[in-house]
KOLMI-786115 format. One record per residue (C-alpha): chain; y, z, x; residue number from 1; residue in three letters. Coordinates in steps of 0.02 Angstrom, whole numbers. Each point is the difference from the previous one (the first is absolute). Example, Ala and Ser with C-alpha at 12.3 -4.5 7.8 and 13.67 -1.06 7.14 Angstrom:
2
c A; yy -225; zz 390; xx 615; k 1; r ALA
c A; yy 172; zz -33; xx 69; k 2; r SER
//
This chain:
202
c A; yy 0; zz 0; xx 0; k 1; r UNK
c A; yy 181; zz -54; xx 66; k 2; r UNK
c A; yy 102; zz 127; xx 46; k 3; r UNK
c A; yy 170; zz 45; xx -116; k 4; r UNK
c A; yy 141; zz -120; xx 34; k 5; r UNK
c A; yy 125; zz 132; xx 42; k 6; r UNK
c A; yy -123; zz 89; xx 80; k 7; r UNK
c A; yy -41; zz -150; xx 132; k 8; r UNK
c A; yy 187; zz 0; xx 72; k 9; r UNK
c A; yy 23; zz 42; xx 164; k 10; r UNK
c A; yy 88; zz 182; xx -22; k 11; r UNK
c A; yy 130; zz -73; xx 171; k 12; r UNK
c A; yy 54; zz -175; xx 45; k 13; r UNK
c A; yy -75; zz -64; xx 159; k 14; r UNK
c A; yy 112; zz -18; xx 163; k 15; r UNK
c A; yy -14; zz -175; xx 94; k 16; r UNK
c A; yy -29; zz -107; xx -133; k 17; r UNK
c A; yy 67; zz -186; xx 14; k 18; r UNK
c A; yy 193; zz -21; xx 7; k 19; r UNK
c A; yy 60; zz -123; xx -125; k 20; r UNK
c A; yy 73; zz -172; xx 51; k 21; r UNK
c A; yy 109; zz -37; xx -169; k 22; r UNK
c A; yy 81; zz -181; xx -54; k 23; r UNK
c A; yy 93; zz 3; xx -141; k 24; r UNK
c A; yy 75; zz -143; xx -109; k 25; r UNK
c A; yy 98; zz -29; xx -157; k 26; r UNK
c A; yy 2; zz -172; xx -105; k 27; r UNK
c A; yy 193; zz -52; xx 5; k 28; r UNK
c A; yy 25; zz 22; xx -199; k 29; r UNK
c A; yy -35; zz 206; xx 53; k 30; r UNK
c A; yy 134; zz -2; xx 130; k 31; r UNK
c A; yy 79; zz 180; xx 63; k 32; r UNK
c A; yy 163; zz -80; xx -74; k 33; r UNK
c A; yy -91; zz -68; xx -157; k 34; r UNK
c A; yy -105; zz 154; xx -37; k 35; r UNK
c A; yy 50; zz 158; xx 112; k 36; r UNK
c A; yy -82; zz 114; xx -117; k 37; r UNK
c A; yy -185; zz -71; xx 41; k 38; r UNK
c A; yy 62; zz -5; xx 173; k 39; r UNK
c A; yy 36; zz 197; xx 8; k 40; r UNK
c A; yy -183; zz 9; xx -81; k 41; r UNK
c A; yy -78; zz -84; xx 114; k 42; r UNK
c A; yy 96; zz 42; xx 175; k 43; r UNK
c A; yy -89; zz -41; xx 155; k 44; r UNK
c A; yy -38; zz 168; xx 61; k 45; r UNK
c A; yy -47; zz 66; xx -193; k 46; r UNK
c A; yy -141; zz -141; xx 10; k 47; r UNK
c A; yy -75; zz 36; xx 188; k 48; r UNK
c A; yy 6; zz 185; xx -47; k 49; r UNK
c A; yy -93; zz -48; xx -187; k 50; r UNK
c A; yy -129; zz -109; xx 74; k 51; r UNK
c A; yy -34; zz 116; xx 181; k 52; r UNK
c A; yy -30; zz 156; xx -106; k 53; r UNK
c A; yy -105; zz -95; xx -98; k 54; r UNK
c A; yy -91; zz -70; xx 155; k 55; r UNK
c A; yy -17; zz 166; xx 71; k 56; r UNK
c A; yy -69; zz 81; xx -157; k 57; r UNK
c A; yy -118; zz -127; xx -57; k 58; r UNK
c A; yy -108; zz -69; xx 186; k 59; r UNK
c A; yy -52; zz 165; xx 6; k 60; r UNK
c A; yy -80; zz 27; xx -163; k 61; r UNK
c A; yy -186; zz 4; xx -25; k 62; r UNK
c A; yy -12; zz -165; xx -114; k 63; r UNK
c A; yy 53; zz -113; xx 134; k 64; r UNK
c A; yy -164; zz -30; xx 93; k 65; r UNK
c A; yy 61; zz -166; xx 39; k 66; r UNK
c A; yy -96; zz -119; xx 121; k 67; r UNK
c A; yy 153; zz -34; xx 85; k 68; r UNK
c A; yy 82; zz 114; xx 93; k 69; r UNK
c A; yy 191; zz -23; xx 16; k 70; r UNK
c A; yy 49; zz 73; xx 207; k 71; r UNK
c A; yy 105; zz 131; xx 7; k 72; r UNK
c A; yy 88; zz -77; xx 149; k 73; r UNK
c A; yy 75; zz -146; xx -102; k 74; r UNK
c A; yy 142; zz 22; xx -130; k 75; r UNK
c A; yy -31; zz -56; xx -181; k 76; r UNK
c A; yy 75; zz -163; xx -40; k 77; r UNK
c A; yy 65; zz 9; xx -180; k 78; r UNK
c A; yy 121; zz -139; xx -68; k 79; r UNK
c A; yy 84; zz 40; xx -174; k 80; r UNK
c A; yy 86; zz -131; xx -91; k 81; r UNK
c A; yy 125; zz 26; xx -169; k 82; r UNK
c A; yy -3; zz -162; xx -103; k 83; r UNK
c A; yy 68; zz -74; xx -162; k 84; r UNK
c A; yy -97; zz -17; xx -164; k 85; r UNK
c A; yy -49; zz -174; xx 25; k 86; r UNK
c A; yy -75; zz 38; xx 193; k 87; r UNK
c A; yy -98; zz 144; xx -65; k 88; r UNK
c A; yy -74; zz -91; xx -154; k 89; r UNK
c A; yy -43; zz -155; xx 110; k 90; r UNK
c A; yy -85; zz 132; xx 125; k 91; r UNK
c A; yy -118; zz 98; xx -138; k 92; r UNK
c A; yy -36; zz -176; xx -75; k 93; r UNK
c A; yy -78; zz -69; xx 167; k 94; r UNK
c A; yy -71; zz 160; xx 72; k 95; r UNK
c A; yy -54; zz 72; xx -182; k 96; r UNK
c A; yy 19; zz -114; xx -125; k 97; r UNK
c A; yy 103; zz 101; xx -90; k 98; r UNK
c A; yy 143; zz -93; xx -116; k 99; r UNK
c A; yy 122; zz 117; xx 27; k 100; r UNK
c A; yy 95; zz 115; xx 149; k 101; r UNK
c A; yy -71; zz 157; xx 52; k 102; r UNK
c A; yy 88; zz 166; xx 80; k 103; r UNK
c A; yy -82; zz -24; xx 177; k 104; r UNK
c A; yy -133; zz -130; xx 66; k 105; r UNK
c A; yy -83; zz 63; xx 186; k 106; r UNK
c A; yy -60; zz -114; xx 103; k 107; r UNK
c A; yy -121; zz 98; xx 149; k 108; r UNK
c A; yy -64; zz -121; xx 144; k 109; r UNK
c A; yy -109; zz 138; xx 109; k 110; r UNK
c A; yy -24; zz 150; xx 44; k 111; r UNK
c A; yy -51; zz -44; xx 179; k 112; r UNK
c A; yy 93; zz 26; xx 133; k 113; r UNK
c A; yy 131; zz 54; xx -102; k 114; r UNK
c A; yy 54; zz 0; xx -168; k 115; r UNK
c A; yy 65; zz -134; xx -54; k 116; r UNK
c A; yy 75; zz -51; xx -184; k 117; r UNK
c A; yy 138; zz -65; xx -130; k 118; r UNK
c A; yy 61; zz 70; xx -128; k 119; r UNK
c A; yy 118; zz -106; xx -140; k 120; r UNK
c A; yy 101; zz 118; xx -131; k 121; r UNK
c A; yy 84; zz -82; xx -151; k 122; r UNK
c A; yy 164; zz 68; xx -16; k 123; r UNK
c A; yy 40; zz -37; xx -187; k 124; r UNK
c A; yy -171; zz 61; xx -62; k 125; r UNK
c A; yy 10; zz 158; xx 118; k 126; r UNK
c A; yy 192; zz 29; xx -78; k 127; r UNK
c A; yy -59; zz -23; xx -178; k 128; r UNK
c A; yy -159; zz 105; xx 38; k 129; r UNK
c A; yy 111; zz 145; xx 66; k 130; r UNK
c A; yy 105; zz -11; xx -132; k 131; r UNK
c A; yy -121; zz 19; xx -135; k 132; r UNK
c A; yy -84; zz 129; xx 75; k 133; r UNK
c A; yy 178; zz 81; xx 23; k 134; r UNK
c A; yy -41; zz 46; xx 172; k 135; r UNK
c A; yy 103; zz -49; xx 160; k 136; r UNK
c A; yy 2; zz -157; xx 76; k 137; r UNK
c A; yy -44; zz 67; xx 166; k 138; r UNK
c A; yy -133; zz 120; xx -56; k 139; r UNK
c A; yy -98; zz -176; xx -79; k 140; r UNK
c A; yy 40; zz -96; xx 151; k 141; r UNK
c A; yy -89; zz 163; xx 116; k 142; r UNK
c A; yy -144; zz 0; xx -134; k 143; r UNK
c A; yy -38; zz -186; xx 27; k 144; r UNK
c A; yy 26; zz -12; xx 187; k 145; r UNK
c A; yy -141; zz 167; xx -3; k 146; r UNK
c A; yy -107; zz -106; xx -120; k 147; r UNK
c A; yy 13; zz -156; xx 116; k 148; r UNK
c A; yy -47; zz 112; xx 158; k 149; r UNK
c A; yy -157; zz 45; xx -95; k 150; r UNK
c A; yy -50; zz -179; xx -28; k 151; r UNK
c A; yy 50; zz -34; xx 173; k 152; r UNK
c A; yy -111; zz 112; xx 38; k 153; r UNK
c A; yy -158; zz -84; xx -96; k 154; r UNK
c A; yy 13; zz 113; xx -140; k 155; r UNK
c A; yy -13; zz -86; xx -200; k 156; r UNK
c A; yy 37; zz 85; xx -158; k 157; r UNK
c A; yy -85; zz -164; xx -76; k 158; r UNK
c A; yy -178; zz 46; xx 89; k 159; r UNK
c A; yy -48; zz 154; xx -121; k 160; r UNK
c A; yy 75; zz 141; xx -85; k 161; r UNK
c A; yy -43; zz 118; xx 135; k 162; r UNK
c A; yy 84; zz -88; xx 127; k 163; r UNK
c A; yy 156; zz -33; xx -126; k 164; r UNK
c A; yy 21; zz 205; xx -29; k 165; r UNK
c A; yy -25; zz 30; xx 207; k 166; r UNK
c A; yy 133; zz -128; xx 34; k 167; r UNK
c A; yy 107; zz 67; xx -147; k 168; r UNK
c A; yy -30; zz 179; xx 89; k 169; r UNK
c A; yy 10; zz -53; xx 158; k 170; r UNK
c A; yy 208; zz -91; xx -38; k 171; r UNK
c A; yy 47; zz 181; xx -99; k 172; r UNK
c A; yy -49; zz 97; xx 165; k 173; r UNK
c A; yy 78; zz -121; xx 105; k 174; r UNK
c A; yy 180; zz -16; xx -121; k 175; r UNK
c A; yy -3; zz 180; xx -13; k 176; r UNK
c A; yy 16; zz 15; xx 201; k 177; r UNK
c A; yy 138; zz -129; xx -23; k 178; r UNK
c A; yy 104; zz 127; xx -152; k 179; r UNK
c A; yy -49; zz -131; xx -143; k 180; r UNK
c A; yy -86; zz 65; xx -154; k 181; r UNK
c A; yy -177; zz -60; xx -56; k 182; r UNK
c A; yy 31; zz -162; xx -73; k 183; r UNK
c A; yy -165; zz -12; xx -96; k 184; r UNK
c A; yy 36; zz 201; xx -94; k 185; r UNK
c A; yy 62; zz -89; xx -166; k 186; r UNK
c A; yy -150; zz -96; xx -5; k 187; r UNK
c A; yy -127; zz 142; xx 30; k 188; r UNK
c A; yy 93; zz 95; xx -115; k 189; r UNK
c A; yy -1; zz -125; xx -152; k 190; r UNK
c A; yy -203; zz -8; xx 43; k 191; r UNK
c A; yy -5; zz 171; xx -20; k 192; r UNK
c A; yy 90; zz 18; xx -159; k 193; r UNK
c A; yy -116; zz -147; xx -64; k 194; r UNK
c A; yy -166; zz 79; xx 60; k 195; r UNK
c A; yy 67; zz 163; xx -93; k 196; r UNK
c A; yy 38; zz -117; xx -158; k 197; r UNK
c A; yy -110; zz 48; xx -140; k 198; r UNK
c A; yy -95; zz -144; xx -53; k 199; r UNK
c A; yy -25; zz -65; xx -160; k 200; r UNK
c A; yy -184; zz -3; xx -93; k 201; r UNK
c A; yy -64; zz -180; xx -54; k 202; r UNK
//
């Protein structure tokens, strides 16, 4: 039997883990004069620090029994891109078939020697997301970036529901280190309310 999620996390973050070699883009329509507010979510050093804590808390944990081994020696290589609606519903249509624009696509290449991946967020569906949710802009952007680590990382939510709820556990450890508040808590709690839900005799 596995062990508890929570109770699989390392209890300290590892030392010497790979330093982070970051390249990060925006399409022209999401400017810093055309959209400084996305901008200020997504500074430079607010994405290396989202995606190295969530380097540093995730190679360590006991799921990753990976076949390739990324060196510890070699910084990760991790390129993030911000596009337009139109780039990011042309991306999930070729990579996933999917007819519409998602939050965030990741693209990983390896593992070994290094870790190596890219990561595409889609600013207007990541805006309207946050707004919805009525949560900040930069909280969502740190969530996704976290999320994208994961799957950098070879983990998939889409495998089975065990893996979903470790990789959902593994994000609210990991955004909790970074002062962001578990973005999946409304959920659990509606499933909660609903298992509690009398049910109706047919």
């Amino acid at each position: 039997m596995p062990k508890p999620i929570l109770e699989a996390m390392p209890k300290r973050l590892p030392a010497g883990l790979p330093p982070l070699q970051l390249s990060l883009h925006f399409s022209p329509e999401h400017s810093a004069r055309l959209d400084p507010k996305l901008h200020q979510a997504l500074a430079r050093h607010q994405v290396k620090r989202a995606l190295g804590h969530a380097l540093r808390a995730a190679l360590p944990h006991p799921s990753q029994q990976h076949t390739q081994v990324p060196s510890l020696a070699l910084p990760a290589l991790l390129g993030v891109r911000v596009v337009g609606e139109d780039e990011g519903l042309a991306l999930n249509h070729a990579y996933r078939k999917q007819a519409h624009a998602t939050n965030v696509l990741t693209f990983p290449y390896g593992l070994a020697p290094q870790i190596w991946a890219d990561v595409v967020l889609c600013a207007p569906v990541i805006k309207r997301e946050a707004r919805a949710m009525g949560i900040r802009l930069q909280d969502h952007c740190t969530h996704l970036l976290v999320h994208a680590s994961l799957h950098a990382l070879g983990f998939d939510h889409e495998t089975s529901r065990r893996e979903a709820q470790e990789m959902e556990a593994l994000e609210t450890v990991i955004l909790n280190g970074l002062g962001v508040a578990d973005p999946y808590a409304r959920a659990k709690t509606a499933n909660k309310k609903s298992a509690l839900r009398p049910r109706r005799k047919k």
